[in-house]
LUMSE-320976 format. One record per residue (C-alpha): x, y, z. Coordinates in nm, 3 decimals, always signed. Layout:
<pts>
+---------+---------+---------+
|    east |   north |      up |
+---------+---------+---------+
|       X |       Y |       Z |
...
+---------+---------+---------+
</pts>
This chain:
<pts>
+---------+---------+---------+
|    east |   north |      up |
+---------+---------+---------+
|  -4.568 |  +3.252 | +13.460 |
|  -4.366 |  +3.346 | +13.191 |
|  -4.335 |  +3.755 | +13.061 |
|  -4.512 |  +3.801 | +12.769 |
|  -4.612 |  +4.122 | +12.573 |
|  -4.998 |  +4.170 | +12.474 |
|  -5.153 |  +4.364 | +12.137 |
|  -5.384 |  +4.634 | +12.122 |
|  -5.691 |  +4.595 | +11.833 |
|  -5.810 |  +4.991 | +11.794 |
|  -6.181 |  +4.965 | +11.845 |
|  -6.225 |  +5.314 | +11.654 |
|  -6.278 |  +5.349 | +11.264 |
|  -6.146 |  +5.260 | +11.055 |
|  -6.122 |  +4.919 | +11.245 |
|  -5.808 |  +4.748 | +11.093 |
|  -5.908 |  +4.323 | +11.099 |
|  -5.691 |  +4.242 | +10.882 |
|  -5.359 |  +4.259 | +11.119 |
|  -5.535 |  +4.017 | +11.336 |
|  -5.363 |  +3.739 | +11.127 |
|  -4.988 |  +3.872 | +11.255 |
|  -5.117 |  +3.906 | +11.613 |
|  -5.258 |  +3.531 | +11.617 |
|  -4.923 |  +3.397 | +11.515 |
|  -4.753 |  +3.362 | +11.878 |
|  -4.591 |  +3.699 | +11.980 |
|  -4.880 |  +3.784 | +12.221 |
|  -4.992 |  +3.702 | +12.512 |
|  -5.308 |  +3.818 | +12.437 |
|  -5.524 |  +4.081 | +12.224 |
|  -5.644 |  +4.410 | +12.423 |
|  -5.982 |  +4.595 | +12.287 |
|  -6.027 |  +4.916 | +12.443 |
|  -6.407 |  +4.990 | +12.533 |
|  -6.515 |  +5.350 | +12.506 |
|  -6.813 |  +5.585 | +12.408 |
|  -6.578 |  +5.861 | +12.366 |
|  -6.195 |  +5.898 | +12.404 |
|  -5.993 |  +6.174 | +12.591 |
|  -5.879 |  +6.412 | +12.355 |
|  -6.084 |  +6.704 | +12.392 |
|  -6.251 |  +6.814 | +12.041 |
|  -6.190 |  +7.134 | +12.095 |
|  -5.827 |  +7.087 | +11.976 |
|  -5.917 |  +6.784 | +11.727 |
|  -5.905 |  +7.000 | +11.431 |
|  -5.587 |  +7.031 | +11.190 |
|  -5.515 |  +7.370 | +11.343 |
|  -5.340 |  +7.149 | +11.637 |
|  -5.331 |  +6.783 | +11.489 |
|  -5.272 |  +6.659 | +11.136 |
|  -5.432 |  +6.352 | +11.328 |
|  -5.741 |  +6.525 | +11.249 |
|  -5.684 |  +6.537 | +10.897 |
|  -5.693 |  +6.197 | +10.880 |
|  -6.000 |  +6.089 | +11.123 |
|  -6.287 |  +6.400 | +11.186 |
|  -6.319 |  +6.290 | +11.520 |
|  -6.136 |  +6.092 | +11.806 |
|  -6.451 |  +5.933 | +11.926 |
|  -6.549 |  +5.680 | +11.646 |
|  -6.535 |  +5.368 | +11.893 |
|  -6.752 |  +5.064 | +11.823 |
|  -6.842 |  +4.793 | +12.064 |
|  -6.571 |  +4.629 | +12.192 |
|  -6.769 |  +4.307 | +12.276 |
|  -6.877 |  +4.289 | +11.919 |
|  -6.523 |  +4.317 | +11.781 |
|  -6.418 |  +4.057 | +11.997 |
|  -6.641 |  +3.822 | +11.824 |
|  -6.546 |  +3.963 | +11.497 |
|  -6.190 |  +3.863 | +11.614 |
|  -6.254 |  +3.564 | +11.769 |
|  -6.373 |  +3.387 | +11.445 |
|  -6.088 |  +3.545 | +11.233 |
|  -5.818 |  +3.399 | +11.485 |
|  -5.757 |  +3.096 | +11.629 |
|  -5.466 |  +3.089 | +11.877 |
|  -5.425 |  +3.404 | +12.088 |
|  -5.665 |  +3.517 | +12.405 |
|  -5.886 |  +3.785 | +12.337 |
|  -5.946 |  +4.083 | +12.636 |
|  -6.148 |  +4.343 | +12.662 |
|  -5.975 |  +4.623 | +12.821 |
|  -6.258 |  +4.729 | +13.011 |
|  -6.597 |  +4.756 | +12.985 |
|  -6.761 |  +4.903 | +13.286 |
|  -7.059 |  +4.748 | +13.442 |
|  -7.268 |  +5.067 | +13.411 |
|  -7.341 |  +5.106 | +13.061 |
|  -7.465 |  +4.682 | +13.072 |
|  -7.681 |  +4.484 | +13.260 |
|  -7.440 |  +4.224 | +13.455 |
|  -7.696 |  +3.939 | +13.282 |
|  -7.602 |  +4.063 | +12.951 |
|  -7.243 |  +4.039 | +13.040 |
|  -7.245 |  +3.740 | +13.162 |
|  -7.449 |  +3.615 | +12.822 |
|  -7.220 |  +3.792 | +12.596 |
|  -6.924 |  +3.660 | +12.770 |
|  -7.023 |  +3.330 | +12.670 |
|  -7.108 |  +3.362 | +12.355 |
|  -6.767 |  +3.508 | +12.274 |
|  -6.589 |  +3.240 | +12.454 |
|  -6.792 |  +3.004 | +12.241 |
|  -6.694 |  +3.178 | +11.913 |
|  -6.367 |  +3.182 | +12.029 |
|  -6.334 |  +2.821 | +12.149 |
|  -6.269 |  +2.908 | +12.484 |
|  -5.994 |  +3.200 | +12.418 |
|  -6.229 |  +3.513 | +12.544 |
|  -6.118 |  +3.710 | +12.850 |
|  -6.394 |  +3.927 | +12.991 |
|  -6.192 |  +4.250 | +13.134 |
|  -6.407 |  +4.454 | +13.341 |
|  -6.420 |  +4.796 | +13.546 |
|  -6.641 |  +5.022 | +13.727 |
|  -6.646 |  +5.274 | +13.464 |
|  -6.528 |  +5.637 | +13.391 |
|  -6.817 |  +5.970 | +13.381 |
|  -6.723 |  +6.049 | +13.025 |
|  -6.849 |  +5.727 | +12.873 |
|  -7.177 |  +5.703 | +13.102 |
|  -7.314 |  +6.053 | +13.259 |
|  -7.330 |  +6.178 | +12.949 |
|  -7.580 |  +5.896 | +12.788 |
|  -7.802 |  +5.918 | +13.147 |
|  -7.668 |  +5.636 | +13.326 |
|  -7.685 |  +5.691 | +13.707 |
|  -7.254 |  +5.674 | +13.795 |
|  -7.336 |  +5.713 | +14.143 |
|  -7.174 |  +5.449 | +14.391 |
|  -6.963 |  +5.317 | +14.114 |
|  -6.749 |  +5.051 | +14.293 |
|  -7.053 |  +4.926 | +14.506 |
|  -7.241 |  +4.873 | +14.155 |
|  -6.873 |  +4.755 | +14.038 |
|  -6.901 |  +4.464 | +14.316 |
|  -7.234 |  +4.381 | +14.279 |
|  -7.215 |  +4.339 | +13.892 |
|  -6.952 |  +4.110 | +13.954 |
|  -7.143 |  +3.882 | +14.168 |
|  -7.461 |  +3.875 | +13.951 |
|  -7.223 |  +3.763 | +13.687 |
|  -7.062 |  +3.481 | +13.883 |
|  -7.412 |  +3.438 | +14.020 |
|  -7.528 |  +3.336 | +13.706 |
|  -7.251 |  +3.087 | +13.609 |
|  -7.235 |  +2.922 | +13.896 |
|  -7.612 |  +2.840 | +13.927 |
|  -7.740 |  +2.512 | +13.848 |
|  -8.135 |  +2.625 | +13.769 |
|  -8.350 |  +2.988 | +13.797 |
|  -8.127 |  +3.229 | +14.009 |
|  -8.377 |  +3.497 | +14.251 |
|  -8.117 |  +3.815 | +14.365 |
|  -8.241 |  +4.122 | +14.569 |
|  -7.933 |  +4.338 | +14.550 |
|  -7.912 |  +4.709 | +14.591 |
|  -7.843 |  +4.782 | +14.194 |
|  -7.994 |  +4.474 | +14.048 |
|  -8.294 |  +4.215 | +14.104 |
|  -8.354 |  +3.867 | +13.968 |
|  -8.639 |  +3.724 | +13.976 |
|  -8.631 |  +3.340 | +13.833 |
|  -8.352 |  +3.429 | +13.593 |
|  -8.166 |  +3.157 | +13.386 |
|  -7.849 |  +3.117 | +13.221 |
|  -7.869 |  +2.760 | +13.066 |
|  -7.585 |  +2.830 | +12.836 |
|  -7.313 |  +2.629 | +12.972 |
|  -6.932 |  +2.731 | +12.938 |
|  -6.733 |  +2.626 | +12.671 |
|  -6.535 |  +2.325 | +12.748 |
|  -6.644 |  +2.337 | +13.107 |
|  -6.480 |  +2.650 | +13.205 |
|  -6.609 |  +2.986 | +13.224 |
|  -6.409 |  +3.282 | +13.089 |
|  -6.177 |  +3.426 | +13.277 |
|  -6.221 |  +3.799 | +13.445 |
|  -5.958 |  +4.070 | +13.461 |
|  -6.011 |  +4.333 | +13.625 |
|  -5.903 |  +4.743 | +13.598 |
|  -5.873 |  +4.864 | +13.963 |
|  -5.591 |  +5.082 | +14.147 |
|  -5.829 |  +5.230 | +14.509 |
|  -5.755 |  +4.996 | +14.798 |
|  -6.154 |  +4.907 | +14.746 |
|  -6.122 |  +4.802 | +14.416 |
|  -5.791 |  +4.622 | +14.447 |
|  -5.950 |  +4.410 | +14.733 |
|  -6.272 |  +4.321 | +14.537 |
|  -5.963 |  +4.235 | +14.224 |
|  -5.832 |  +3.978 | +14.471 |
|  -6.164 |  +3.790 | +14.510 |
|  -6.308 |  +3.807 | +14.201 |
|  -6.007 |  +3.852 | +13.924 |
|  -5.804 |  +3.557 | +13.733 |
|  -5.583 |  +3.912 | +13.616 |
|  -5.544 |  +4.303 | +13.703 |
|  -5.465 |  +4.570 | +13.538 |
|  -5.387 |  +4.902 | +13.784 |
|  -5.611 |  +5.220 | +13.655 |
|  -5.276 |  +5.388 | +13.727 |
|  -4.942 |  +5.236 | +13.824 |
|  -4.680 |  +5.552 | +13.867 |
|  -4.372 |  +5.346 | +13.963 |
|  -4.257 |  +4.953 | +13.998 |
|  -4.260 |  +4.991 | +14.389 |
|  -4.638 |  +5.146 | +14.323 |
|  -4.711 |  +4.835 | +14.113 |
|  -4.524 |  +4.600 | +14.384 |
|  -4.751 |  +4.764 | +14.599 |
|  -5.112 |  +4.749 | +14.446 |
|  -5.059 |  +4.385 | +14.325 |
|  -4.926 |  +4.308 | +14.681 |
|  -5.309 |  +4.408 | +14.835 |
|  -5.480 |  +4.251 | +14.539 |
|  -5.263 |  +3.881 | +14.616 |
|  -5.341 |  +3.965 | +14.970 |
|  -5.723 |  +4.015 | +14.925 |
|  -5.727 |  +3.654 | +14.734 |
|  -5.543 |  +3.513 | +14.987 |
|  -5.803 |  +3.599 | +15.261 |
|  -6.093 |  +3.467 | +15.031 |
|  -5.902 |  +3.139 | +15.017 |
|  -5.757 |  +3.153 | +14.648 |
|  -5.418 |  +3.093 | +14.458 |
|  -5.273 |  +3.464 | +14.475 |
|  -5.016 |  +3.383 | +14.216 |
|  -5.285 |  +3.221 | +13.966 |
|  -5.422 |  +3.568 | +13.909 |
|  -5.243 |  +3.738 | +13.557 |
|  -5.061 |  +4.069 | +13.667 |
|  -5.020 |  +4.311 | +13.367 |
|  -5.016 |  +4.681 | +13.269 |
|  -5.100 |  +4.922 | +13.011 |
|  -4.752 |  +5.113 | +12.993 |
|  -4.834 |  +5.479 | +12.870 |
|  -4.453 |  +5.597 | +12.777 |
|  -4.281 |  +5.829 | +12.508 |
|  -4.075 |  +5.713 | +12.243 |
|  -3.823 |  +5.907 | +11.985 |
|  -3.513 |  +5.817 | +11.813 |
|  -3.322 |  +6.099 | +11.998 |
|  -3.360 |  +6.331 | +12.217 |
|  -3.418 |  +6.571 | +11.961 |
|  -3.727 |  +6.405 | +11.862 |
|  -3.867 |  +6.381 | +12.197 |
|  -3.872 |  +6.736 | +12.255 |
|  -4.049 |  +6.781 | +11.887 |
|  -4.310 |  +6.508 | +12.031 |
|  -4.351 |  +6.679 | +12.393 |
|  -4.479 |  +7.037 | +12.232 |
|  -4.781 |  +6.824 | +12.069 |
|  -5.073 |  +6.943 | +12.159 |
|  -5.231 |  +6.585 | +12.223 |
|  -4.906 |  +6.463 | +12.411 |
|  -4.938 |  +6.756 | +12.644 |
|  -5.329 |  +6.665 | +12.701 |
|  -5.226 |  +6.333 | +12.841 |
|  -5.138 |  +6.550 | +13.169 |
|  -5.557 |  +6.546 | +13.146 |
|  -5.588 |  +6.158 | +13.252 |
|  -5.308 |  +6.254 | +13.577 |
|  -5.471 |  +6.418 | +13.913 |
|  -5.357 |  +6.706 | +14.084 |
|  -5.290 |  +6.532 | +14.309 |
|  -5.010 |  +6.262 | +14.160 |
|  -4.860 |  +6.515 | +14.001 |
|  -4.807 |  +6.690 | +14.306 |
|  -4.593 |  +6.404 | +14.452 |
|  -4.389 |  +6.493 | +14.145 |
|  -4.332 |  +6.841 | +14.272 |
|  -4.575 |  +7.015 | +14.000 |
|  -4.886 |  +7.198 | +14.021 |
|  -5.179 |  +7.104 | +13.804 |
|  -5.222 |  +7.312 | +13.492 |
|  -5.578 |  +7.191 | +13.548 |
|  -5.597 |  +7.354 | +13.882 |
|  -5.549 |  +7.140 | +14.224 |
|  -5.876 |  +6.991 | +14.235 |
|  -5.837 |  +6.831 | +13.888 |
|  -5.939 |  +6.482 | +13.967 |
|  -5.751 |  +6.308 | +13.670 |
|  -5.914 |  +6.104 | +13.377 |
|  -6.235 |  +6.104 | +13.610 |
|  -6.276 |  +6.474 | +13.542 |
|  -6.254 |  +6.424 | +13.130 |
|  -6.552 |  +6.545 | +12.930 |
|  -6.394 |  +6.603 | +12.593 |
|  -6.705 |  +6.789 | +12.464 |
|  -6.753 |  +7.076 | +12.768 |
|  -6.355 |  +7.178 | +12.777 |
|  -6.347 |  +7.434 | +12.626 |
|  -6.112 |  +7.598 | +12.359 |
|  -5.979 |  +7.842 | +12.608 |
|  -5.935 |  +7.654 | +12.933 |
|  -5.792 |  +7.411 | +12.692 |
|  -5.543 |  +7.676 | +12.505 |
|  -5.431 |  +7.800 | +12.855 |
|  -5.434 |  +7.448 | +13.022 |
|  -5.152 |  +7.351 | +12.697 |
|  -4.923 |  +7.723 | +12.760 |
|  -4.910 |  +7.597 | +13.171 |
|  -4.761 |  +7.204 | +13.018 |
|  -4.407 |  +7.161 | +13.100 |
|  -4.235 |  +6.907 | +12.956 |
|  -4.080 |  +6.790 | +13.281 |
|  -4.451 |  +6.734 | +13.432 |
|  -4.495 |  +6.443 | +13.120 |
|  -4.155 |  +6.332 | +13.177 |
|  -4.245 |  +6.243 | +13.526 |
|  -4.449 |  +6.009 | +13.541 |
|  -4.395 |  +5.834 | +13.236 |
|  -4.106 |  +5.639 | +13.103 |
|  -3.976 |  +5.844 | +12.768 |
|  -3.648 |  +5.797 | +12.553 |
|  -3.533 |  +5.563 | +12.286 |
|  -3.770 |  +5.190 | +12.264 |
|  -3.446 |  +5.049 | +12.463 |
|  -3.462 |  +5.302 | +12.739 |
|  -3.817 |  +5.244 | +12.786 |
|  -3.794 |  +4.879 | +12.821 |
|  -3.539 |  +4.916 | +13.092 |
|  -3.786 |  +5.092 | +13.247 |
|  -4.069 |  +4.843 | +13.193 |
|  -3.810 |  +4.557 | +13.298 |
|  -3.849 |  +4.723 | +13.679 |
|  -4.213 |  +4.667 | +13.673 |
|  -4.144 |  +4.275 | +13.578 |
|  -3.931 |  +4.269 | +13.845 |
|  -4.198 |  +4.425 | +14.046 |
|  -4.434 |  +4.136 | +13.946 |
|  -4.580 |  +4.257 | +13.601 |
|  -4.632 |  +3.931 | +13.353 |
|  -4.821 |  +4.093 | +13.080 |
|  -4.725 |  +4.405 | +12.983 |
|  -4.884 |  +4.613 | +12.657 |
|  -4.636 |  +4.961 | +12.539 |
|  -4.842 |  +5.218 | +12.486 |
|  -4.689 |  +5.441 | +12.277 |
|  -4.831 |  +5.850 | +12.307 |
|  -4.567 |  +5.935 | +12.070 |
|  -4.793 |  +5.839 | +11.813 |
|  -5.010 |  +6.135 | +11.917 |
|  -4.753 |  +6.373 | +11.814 |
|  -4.874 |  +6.372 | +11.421 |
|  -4.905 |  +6.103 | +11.125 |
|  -4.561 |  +6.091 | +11.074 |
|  -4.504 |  +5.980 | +11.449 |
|  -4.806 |  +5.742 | +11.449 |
|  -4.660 |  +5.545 | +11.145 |
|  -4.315 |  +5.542 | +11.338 |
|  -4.475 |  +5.428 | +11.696 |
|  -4.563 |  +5.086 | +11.555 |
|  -4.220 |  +5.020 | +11.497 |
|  -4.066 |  +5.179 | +11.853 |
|  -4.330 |  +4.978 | +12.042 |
|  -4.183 |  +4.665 | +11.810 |
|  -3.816 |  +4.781 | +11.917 |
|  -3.924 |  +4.758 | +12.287 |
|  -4.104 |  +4.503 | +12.301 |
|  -3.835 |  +4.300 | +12.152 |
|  -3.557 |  +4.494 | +12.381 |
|  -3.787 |  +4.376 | +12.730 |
|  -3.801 |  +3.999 | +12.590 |
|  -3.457 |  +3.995 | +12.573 |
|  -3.364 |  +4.172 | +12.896 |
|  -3.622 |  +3.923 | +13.056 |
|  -3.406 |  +3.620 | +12.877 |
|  -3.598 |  +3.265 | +12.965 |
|  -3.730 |  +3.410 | +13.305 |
|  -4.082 |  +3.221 | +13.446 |
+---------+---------+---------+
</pts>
């Protein structure tokens, strides 16, 4: 399996479908679309008094549906795979899932990817959905779905989360074969259910190329125990790092407001393995415990003065695009395939965002080259 970058498609207004053209043309492994009700970045510091990011968008949370931009894209391309990246099995019925899987793997000619996840509190407490037990549900979901594609007539299920009661999918896969699943896991739970379910993983959180030797180690073991092809299932990552031209330019971009609130989507606990204490306190739980609209301006304001640079620095790679891809190359050698560089320089301001397209670019073409013709 050959190392090949993938290509994020913003699912947030103003959606941008007319790049899709350049990403179908070969570069990428695939196309990643984010799923989300609402992103991270707490609006109480969305406002141009902290971000001229705000100046340009009123709100960080304008995400559409990332199933229905995959079918957008999958009729406006006609090469490249197409991933969501995930939606959680909460917020839809596994049955609709597995419906809308197909239907996009139809459009797309057989090119759709169905990336899935147990789900984060900020996209479904909020709306009423019942997050309790979230990796039973996760497991269940996932059977329902294969449940349904596998059947040859009306399927009955009594399951703990769902029931089906002479339930048919008739719709029959495109081509014969039914879309691949990736899954988003890191927990030993979820990285064992990954290894009997998944065709590819991503890790919720990977801090280190020995941490992503080790997770993808348990999910090949898990597959191996349920009698599958361990290496047949895609490993990848979405790399969070820092990029400036100098070093000068990564300081400017660590005293961001928004770069510092990535510390939000890290637990106390990680960073403690760092040698750091939580400005969030040491029960702060990590991207788990995000709910952009309830943190305040003032836990918010002092959470930003306790930031040190060094805590951001820590457990992400940062420094020029070619220093970051040396730093990405460890995780191929670790057993990463797939990799998309995600750049939170761009958070730093408009000028940064237009200049992160191009560092990403720089790195991408940097790891390809350090990888040479490697399989």
């Amino acid at each position: 399996m050959k190392v090949q970058p993938a290509a994020f498609l913003r699912t947030t207004l103003p959606i941008d479908l007319g790049q899709l053209a350049e990403l179908d043309a070969g570069r990428y492994h695939s196309i990643w679309l984010p799923d989300h009700m609402v992103s991270f970045w707490p609006d109480s510091i969305w406002s141009p008094e902290f971000t001229d990011l705000a100046v340009a968008s009123p709100s960080p949370h304008r995400h559409l549906d990332a199933m229905a931009v995959a079918a957008a894209a999958a009729v406006l391309t006609e090469n490249v795979p197409l991933a969501t990246s995930v939606v959680d099995t909460v917020r839809r019925h596994p049955a609709s899932l597995a419906q809308s899987a197909l239907t996009i793997d139809h459009l797309s000619k057989g090119r759709f990817i169905l990336g899935l996840g147990s789900g984060e509190s900020e996209n479904i407490e909020p709306y009423g959905f019942d997050f309790s037990y979230p990796v039973s549900r996760f497991e269940e979901a996932l059977h329902v779905i294969r449940l349904l594609w596998d059947s040859d007539g009306p399927v009955d299920f009594d399951g703990r989360f769902y029931r089906l009661q002479h339930a048919r999918l008739d719709t029959e896969p495109y081509a014969g074969r039914f879309p691949p699943i990736w899954i988003g896991a890191s927990g030993p739970r979820a990285l064992d259910i990954t290894g009997r379910y998944a065709d590819g993983w991503w890790p919720a959180g990977a801090w280190s190329p020995e941490d992503y030797a080790e997770k993808l180690a348990r999910v090949r073991a898990s597959a191996e125990r349920a009698g599958r092809d361990p290496s047949a299932i895609t490993p990848c990552f979405i790399q969070v790092c820092l990029m400036g031209r100098d070093d000068a330019a990564l300081a400017e971009i660590l005293r961001a407001p928004l770069v510092k609130s990535f510390l939000l989507q890290v637990s106390a606990e990680l960073l403690s393995t760092f040698g750091f204490e939580h400005p969030m306190g040491p029960d702060w739980g990590g991207f788990h415990d995000i709910d952009p609209g309830v943190l305040t301006r003032e836990r918010i304001i002092d959470f930003l003065d306790r930031v040190e640079p060094e805590m951001i620095l820590a457990v992400v790679p940062h420094g020029t695009p070619k220093q970051v891809a040396r730093v990405i190359k460890e995780y191929v050698d670790a057993g990463l395939r797939v990799p998309k560089i995600l750049d939170y320089g761009g958070m730093a301001g408009l000028d940064y965002a237009k200049a992160s397209a191009q560092h990403v670019r720089e790195a991408e073409d940097e790891l390809m080259a350090l990888c040479g013709a490697r399989g």
